[in-house]
N, CA, C and O atoms as CSV, one atom per row, in Angstrom:
chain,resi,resn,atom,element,x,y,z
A,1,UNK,N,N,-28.539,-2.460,-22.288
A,1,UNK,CA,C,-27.575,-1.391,-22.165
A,1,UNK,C,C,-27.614,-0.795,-20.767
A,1,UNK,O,O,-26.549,-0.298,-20.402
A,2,UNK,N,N,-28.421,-0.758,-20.088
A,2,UNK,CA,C,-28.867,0.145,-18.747
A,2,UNK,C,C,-28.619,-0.952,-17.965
A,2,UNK,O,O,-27.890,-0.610,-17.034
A,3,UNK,N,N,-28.925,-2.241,-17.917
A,3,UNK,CA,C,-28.312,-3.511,-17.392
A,3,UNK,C,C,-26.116,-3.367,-17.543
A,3,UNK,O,O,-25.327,-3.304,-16.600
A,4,UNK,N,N,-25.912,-3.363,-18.504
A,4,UNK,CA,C,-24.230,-2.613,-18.417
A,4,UNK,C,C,-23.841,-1.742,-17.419
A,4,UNK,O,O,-23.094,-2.045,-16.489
A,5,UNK,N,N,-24.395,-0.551,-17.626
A,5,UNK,CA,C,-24.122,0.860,-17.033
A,5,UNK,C,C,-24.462,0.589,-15.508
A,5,UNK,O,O,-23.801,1.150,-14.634
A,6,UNK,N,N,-25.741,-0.479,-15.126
A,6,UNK,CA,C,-25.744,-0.179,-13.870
A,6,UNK,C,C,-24.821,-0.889,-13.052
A,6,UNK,O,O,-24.184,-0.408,-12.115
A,7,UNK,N,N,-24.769,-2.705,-13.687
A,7,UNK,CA,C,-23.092,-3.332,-13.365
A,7,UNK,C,C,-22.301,-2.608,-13.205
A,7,UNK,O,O,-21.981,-2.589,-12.016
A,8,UNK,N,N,-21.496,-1.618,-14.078
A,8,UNK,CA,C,-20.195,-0.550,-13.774
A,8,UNK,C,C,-20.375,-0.200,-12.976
A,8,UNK,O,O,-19.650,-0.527,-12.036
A,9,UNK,N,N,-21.351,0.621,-12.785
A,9,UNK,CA,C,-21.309,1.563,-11.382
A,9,UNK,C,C,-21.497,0.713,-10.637
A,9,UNK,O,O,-20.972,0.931,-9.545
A,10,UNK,N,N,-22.016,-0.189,-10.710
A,10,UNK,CA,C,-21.587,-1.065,-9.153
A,10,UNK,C,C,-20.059,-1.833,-8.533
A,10,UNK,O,O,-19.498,-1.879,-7.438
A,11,UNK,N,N,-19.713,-2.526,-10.300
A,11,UNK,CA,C,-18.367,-2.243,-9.950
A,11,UNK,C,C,-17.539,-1.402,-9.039
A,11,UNK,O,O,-17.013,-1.727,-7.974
A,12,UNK,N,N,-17.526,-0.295,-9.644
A,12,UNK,CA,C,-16.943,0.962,-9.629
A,12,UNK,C,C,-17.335,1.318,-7.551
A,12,UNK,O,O,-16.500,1.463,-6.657
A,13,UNK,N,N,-18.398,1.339,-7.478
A,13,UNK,CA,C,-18.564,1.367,-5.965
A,13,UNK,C,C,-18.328,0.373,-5.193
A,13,UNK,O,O,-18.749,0.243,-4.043
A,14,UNK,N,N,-17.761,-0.242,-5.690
A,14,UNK,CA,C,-17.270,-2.054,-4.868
A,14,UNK,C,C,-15.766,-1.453,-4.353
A,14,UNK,O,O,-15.357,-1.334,-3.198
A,15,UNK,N,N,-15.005,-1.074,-5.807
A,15,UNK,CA,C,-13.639,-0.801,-5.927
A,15,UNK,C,C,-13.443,0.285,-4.744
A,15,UNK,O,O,-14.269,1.192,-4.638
A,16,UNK,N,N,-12.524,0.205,-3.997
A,16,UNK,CA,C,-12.188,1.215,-2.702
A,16,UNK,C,C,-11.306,1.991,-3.712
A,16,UNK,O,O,-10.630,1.682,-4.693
A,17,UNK,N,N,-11.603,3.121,-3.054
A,17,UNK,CA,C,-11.382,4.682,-3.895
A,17,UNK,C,C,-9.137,5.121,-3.012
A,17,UNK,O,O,-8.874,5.817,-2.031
A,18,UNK,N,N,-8.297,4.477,-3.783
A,18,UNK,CA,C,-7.127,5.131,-2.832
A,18,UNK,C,C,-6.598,6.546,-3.701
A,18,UNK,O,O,-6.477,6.621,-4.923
A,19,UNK,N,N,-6.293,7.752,-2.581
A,19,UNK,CA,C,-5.230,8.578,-3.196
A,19,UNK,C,C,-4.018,8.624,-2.560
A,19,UNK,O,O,-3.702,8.643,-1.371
A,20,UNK,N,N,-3.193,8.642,-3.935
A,20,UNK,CA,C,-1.593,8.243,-3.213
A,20,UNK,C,C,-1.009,9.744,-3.819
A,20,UNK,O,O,-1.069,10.340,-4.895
A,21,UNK,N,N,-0.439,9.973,-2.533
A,21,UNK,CA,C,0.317,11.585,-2.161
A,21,UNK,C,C,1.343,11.605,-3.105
A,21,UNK,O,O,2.220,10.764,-3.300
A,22,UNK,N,N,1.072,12.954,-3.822
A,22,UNK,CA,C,2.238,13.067,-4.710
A,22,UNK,C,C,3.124,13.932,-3.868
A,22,UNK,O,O,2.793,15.028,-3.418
A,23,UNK,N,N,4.284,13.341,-3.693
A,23,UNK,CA,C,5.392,14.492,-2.381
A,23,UNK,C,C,6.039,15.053,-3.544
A,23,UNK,O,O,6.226,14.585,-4.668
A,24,UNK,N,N,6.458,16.597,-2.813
A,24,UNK,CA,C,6.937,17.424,-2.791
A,24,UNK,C,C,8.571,16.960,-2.635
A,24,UNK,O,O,8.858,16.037,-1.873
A,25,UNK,N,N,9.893,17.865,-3.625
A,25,UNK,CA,C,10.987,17.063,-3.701
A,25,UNK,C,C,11.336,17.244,-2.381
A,25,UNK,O,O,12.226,16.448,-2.080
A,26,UNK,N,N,10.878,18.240,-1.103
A,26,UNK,CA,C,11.288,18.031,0.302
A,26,UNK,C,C,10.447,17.162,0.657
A,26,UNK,O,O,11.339,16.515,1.206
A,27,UNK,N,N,9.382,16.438,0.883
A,27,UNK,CA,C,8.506,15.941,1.298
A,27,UNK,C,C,10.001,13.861,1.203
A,27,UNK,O,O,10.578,13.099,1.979
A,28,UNK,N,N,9.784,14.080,-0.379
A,28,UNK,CA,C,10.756,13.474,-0.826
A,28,UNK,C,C,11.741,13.030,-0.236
A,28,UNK,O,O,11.848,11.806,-0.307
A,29,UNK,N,N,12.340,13.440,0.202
A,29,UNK,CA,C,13.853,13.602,0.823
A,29,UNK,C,C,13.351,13.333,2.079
A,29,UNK,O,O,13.740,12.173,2.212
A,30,UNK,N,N,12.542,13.698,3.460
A,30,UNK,CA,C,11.941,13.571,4.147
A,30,UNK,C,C,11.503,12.235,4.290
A,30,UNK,O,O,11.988,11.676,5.274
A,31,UNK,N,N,10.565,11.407,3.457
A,31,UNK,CA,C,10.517,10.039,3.321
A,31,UNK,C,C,11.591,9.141,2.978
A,31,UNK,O,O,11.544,7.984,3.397
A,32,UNK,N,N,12.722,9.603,2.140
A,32,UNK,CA,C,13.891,8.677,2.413
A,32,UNK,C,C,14.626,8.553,3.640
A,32,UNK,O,O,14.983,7.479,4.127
A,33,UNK,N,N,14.830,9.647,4.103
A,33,UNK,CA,C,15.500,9.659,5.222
A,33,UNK,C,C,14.710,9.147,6.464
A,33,UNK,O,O,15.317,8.524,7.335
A,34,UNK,N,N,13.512,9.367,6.559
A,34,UNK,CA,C,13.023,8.347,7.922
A,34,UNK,C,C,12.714,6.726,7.594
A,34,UNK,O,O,12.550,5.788,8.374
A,35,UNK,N,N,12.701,6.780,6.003
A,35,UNK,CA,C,12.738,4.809,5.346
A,35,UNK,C,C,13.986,4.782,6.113
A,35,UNK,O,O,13.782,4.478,7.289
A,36,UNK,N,N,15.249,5.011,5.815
A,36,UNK,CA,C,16.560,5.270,6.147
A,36,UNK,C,C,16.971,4.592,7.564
A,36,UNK,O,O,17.783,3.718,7.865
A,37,UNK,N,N,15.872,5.534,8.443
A,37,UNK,CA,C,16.385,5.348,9.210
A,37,UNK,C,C,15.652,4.572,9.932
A,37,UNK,O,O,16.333,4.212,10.892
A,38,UNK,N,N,14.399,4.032,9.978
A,38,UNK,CA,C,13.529,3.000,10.551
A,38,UNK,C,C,14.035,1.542,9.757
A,38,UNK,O,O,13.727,0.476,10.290
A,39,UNK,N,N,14.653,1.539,8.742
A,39,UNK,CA,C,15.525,0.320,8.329
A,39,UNK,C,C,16.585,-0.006,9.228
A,39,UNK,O,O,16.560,-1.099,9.794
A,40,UNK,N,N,17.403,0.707,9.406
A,40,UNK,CA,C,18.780,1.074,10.214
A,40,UNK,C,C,18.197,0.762,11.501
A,40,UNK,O,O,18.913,0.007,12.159
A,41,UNK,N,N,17.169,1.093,12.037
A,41,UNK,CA,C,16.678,0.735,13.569
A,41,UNK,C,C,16.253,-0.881,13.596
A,41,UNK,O,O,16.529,-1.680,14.492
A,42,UNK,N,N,15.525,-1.136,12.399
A,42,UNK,CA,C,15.151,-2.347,12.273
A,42,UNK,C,C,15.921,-3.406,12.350
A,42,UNK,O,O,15.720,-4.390,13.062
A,43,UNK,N,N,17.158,-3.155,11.341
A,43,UNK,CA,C,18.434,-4.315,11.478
A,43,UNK,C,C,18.974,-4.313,12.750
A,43,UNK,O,O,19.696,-5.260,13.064
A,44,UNK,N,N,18.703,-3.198,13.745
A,44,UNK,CA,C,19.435,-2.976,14.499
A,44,UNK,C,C,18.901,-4.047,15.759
A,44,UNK,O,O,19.681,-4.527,16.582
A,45,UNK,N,N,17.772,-4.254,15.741
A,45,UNK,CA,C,17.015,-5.242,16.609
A,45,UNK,C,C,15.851,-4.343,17.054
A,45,UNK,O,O,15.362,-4.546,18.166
A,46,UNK,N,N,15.581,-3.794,16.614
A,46,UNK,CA,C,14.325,-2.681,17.039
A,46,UNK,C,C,13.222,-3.214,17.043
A,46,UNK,O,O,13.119,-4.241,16.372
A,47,UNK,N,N,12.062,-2.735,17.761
A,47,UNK,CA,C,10.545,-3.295,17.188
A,47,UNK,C,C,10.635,-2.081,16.437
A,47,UNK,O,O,11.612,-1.351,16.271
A,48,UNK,N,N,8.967,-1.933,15.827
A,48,UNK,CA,C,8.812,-1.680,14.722
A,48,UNK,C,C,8.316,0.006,15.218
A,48,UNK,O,O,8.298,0.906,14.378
A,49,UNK,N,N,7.889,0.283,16.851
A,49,UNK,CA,C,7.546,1.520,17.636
A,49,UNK,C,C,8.511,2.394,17.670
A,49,UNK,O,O,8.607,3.611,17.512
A,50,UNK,N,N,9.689,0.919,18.075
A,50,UNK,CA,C,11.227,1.957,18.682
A,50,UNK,C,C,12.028,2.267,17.350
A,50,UNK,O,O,13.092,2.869,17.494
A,51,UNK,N,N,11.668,1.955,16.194
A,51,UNK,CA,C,12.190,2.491,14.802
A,51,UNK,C,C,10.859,3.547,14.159
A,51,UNK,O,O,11.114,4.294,13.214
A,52,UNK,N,N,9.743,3.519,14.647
A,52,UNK,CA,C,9.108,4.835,14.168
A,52,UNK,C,C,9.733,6.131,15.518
A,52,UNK,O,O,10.035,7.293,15.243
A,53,UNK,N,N,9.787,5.564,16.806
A,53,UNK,CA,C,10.694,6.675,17.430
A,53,UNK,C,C,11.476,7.730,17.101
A,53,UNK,O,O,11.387,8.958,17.107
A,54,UNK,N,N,12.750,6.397,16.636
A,54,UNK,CA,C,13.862,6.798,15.971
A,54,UNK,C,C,13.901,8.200,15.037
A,54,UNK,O,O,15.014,8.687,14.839
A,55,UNK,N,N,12.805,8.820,14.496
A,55,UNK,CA,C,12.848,9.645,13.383
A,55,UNK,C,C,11.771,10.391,13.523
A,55,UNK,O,O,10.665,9.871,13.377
A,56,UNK,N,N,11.913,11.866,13.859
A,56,UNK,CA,C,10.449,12.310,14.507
A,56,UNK,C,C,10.338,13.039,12.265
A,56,UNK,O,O,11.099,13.018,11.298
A,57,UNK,N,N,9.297,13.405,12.481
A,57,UNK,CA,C,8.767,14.345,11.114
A,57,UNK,C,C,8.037,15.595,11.938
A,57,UNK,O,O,7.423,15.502,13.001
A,58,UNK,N,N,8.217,16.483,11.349
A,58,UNK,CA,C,7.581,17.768,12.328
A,58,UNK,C,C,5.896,17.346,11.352
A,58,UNK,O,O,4.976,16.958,12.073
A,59,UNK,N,N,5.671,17.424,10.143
A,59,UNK,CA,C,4.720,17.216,9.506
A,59,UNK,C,C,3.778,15.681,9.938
A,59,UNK,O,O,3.740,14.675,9.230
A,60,UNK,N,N,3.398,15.778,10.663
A,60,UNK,CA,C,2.269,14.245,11.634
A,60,UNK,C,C,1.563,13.575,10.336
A,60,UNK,O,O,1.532,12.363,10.126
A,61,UNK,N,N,1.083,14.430,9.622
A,61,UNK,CA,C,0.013,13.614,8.549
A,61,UNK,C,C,1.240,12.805,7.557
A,61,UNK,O,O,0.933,11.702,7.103
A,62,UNK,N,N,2.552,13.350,7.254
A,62,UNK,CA,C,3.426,12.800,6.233
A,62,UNK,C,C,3.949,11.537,7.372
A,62,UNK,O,O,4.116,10.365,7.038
A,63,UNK,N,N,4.119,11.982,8.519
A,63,UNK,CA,C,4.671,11.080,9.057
A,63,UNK,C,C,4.159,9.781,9.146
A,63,UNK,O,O,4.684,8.687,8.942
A,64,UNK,N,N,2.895,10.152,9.534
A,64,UNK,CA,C,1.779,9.159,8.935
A,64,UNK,C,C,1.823,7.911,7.814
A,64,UNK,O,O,1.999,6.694,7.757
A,65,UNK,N,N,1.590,8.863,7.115
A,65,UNK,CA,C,1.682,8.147,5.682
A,65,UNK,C,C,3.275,7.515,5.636
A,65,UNK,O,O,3.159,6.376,5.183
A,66,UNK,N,N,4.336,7.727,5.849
A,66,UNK,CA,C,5.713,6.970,6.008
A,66,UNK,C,C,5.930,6.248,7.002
A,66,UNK,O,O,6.959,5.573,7.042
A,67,UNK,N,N,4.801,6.223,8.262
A,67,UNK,CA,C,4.969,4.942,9.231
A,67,UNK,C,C,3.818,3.771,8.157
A,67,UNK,O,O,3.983,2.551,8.159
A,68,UNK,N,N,3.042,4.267,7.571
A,68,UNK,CA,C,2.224,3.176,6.915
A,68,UNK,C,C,3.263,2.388,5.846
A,68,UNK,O,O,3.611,1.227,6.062
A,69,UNK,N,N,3.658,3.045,4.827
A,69,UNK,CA,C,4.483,2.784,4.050
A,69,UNK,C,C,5.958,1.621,4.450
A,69,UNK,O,O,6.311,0.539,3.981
A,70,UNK,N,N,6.421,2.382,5.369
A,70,UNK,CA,C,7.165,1.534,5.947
A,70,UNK,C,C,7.074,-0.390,6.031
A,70,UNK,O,O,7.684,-1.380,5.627
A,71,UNK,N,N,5.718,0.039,6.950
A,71,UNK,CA,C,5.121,-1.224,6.971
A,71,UNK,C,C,4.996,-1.945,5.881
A,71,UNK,O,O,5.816,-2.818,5.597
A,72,UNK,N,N,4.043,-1.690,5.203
A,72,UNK,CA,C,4.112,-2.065,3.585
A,72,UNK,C,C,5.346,-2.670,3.309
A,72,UNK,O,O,5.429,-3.895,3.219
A,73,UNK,N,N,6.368,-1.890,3.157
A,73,UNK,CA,C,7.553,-2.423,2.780
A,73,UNK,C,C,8.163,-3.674,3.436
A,73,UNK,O,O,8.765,-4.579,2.857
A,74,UNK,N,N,7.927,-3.573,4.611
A,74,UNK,CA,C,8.382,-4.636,5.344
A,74,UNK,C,C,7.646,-5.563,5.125
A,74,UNK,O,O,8.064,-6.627,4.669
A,75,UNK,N,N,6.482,-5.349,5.391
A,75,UNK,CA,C,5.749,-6.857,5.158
A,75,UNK,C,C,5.698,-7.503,3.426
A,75,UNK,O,O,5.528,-8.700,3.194
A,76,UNK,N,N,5.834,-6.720,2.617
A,76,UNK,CA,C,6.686,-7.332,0.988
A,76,UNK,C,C,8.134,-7.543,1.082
A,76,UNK,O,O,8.435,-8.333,0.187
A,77,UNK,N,N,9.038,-7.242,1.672
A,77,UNK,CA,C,10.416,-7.628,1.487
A,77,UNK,C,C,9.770,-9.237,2.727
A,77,UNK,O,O,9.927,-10.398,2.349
A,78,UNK,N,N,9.252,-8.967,3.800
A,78,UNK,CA,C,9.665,-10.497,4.532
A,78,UNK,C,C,8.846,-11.222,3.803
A,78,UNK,O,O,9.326,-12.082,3.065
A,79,UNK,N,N,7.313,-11.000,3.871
A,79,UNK,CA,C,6.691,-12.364,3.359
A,79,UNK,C,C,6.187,-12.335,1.800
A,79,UNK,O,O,5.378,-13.168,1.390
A,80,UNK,N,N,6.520,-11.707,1.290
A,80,UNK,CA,C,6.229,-11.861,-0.354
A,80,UNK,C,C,8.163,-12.468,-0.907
A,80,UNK,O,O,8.454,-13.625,-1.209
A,81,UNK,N,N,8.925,-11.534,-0.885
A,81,UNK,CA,C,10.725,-11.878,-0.955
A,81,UNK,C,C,11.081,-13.228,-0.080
A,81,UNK,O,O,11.797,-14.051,-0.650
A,82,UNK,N,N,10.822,-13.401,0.705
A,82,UNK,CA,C,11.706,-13.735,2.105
A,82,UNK,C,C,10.630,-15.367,2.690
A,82,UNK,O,O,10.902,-16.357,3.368
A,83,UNK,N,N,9.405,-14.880,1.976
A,83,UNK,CA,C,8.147,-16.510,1.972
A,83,UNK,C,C,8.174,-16.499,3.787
A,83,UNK,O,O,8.197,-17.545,4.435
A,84,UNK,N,N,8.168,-15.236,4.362
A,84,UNK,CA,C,8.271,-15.295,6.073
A,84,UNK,C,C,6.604,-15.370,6.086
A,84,UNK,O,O,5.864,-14.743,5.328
A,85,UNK,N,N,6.218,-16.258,7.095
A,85,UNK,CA,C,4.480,-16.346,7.518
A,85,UNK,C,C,4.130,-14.936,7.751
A,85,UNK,O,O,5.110,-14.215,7.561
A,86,UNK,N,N,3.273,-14.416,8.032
A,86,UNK,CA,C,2.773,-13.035,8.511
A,86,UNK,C,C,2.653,-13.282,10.015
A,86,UNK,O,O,2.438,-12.373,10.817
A,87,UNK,N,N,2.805,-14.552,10.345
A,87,UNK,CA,C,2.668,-14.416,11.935
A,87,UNK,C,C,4.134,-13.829,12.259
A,87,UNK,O,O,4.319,-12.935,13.084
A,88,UNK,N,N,5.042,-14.378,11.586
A,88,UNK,CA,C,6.594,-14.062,12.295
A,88,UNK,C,C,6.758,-13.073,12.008
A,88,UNK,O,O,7.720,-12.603,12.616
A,89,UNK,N,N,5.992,-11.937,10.876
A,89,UNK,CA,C,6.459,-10.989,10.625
A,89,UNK,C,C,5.780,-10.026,11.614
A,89,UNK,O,O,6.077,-8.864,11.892
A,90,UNK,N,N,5.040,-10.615,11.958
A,90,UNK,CA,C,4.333,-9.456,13.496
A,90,UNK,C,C,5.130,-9.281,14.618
A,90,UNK,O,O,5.463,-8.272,15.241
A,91,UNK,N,N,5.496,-11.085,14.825
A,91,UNK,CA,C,6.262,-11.294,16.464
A,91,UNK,C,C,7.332,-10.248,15.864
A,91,UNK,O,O,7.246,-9.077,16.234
A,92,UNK,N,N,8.488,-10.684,14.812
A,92,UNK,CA,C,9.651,-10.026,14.526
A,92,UNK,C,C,9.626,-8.630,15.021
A,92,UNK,O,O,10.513,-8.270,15.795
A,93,UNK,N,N,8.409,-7.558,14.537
A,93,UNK,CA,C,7.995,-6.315,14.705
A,93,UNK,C,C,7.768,-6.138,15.924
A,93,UNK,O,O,8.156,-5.151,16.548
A,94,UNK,N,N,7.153,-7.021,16.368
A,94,UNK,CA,C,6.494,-6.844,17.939
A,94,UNK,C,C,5.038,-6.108,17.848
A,94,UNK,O,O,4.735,-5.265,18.692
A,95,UNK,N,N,4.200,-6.440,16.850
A,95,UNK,CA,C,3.004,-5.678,16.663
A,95,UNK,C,C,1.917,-6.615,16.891
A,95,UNK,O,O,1.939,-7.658,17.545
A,96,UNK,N,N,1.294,-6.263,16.471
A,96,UNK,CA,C,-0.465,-6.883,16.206
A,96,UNK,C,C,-0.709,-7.797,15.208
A,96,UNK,O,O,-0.452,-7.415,14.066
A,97,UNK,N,N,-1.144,-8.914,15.353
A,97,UNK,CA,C,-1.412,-9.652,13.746
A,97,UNK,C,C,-2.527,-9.309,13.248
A,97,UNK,O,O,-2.687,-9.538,12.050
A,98,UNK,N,N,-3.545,-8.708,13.960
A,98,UNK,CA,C,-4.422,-7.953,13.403
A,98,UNK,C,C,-4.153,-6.663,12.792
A,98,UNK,O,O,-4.955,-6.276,11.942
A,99,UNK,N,N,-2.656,-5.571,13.233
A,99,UNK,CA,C,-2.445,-4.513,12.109
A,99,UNK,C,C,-1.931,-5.314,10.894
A,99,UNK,O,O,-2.196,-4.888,9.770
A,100,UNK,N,N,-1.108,-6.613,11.067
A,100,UNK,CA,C,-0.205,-7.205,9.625
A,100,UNK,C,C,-1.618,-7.578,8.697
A,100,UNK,O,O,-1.954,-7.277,7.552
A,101,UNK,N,N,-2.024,-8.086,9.381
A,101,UNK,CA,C,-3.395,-8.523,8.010
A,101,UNK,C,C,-4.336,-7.705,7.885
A,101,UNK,O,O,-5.281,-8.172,7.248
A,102,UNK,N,N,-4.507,-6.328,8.350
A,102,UNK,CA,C,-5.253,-5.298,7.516
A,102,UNK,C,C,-4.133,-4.524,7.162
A,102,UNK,O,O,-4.407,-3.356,6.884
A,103,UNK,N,N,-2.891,-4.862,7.092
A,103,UNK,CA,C,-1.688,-3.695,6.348
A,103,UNK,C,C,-1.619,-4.729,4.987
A,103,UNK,O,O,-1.217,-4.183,3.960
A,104,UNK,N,N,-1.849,-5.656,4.930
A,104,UNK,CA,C,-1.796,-6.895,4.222
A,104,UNK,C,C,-2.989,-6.834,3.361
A,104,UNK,O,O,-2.765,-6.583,2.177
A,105,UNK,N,N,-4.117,-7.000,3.689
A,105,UNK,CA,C,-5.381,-6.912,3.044
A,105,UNK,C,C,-5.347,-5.448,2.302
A,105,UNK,O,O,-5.923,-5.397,1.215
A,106,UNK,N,N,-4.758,-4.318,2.766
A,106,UNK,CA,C,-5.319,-2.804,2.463
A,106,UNK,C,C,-3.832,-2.875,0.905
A,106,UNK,O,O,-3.718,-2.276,-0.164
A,107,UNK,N,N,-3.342,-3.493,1.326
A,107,UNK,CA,C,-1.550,-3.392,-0.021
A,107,UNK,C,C,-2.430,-4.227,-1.065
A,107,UNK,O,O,-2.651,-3.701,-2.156
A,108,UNK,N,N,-2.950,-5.509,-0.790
A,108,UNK,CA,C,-3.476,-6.161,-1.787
A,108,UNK,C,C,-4.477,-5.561,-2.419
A,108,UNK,O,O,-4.713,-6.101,-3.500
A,109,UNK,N,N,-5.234,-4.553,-2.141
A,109,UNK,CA,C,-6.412,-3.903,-2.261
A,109,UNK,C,C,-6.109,-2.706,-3.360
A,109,UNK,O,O,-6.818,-2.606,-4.362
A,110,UNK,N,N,-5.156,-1.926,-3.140
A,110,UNK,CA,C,-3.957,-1.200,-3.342
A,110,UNK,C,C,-3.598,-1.669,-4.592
A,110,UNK,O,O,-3.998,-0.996,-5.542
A,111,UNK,N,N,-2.891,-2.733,-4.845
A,111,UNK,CA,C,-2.287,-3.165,-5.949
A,111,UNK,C,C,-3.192,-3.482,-6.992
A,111,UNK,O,O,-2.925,-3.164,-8.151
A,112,UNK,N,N,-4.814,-4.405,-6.530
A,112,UNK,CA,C,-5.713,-4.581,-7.506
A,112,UNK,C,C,-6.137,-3.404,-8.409
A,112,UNK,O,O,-6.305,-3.401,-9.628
A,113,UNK,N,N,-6.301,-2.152,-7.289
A,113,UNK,CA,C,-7.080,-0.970,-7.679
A,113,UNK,C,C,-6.063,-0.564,-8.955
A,113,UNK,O,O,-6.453,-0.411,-10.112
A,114,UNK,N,N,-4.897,-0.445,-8.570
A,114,UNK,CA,C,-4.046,0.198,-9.378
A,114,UNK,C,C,-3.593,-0.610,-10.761
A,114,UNK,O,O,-3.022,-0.080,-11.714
A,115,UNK,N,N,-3.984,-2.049,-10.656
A,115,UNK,CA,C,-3.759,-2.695,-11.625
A,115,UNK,C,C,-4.657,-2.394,-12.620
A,115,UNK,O,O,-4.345,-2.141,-13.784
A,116,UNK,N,N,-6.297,-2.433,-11.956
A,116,UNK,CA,C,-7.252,-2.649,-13.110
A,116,UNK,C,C,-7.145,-0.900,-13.386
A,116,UNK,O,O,-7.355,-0.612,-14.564
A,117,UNK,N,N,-6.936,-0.053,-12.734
A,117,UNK,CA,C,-6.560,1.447,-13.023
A,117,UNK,C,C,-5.935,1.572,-14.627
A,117,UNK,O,O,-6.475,2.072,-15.614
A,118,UNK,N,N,-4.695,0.973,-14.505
A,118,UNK,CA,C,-3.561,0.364,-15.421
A,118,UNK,C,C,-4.469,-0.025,-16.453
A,118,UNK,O,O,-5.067,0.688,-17.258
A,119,UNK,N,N,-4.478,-1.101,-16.327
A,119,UNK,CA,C,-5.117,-2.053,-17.140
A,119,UNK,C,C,-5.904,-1.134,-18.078
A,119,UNK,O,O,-5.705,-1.063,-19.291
A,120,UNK,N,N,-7.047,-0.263,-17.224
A,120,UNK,CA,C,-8.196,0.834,-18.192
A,120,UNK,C,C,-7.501,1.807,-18.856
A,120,UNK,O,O,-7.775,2.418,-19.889
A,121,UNK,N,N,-6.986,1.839,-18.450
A,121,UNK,CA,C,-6.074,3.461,-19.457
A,121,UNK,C,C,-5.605,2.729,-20.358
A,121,UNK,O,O,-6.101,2.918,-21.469
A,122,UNK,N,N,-4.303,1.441,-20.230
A,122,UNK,CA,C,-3.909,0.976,-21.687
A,122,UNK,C,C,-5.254,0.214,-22.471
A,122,UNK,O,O,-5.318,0.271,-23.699
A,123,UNK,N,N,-5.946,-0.249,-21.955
A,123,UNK,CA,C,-7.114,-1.230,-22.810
A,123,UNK,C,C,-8.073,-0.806,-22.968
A,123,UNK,O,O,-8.724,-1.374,-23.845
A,124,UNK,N,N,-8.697,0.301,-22.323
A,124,UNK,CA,C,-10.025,0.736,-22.425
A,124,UNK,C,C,-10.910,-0.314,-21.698
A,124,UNK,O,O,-10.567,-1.434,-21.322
A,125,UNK,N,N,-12.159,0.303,-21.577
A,125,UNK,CA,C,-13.160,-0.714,-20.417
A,125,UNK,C,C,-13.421,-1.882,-21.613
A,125,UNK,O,O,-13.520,-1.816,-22.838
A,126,UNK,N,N,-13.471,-2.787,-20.807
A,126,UNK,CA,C,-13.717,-4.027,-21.563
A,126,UNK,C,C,-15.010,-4.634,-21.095
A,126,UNK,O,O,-15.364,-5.764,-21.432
A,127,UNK,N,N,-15.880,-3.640,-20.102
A,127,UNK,CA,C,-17.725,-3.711,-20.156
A,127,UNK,C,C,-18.372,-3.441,-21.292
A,127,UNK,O,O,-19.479,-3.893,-21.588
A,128,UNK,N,N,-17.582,-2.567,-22.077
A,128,UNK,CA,C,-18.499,-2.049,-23.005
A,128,UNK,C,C,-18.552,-2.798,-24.350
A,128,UNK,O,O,-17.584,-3.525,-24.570
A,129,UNK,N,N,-19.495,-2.747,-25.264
A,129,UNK,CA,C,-19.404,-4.017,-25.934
A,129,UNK,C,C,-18.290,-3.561,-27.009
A,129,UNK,O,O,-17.892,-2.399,-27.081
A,130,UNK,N,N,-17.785,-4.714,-27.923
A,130,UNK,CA,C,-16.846,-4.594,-28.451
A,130,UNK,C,C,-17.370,-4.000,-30.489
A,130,UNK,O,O,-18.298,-4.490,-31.133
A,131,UNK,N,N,-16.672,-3.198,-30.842
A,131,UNK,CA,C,-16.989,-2.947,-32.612
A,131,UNK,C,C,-16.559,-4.150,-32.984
A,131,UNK,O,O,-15.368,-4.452,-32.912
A,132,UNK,N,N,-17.538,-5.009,-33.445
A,132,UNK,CA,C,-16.941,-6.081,-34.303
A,132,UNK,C,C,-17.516,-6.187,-35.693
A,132,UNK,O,O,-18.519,-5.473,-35.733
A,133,UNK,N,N,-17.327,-6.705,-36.699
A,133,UNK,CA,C,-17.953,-6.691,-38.345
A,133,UNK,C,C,-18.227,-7.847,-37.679
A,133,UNK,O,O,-17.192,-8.365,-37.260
A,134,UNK,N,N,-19.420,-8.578,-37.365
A,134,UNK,CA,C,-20.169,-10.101,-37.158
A,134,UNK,C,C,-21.237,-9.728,-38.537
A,134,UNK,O,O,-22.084,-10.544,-38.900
């Protein structure tokens, strides 16, 4: 049993800890409109600097978090939708292939957490042993 409990918690400290910002309905509105408009820069032939330009946020930390996001998005619409390499999706941007594959690695990371998150609330932990009539 203490062999269980100490697995979990090791689990559990393996798993990277994310909190995702619950916005505010201005905060809200605020993140559509600079998605909005760093899309609109993007089609436009933009790199990916001169479309975070494009849209100042007086709030730096939200802005933050919606230049990350952004990314995210882009790099799932080209190479998850679109089967684009992650190399072209850097040149395209004009960035770093070292930010695409830790924006890449940190989404996949992201999605696991939130899956097995998921997963525990509808199923309950499935470490623990099961009630069975054996």
């Amino acid at each position: 049993m203490k062999k269980r409990v100490k697995e979990k918690k090791a689990k559990q400290a393996a798993m990277p800890d994310f909190d995702f910002k619950e916005f505010t309905d201005e905060e809200n509105k605020i993140y559509e409109d600079a998605v909005n408009a760093f899309r609109e820069a993007i089609a436009a032939g933009k790199t990916l600097r001169q479309a975070y330009d494009s849209f100042s946020v007086a709030d730096k930390e939200l802005q933050a978090i919606i230049q990350v996001d952004f990314l995210k998005i882009l790099i799932a619409e080209r190479h998850f939708s679109l089967q684009q390499p992650l190399e072209e999706v850097a040149k395209a941007l004009d960035i770093s292939m070292d930010l695409v594959k830790d924006t890449y690695k940190r989404m996949l990371q992201e999605a696991g957490v939130t899956a097995a998150n998921q997963f525990g609330r509808e199923f309950g932990d499935l470490s623990a042993p099961a009630n069975t009539n054996d």
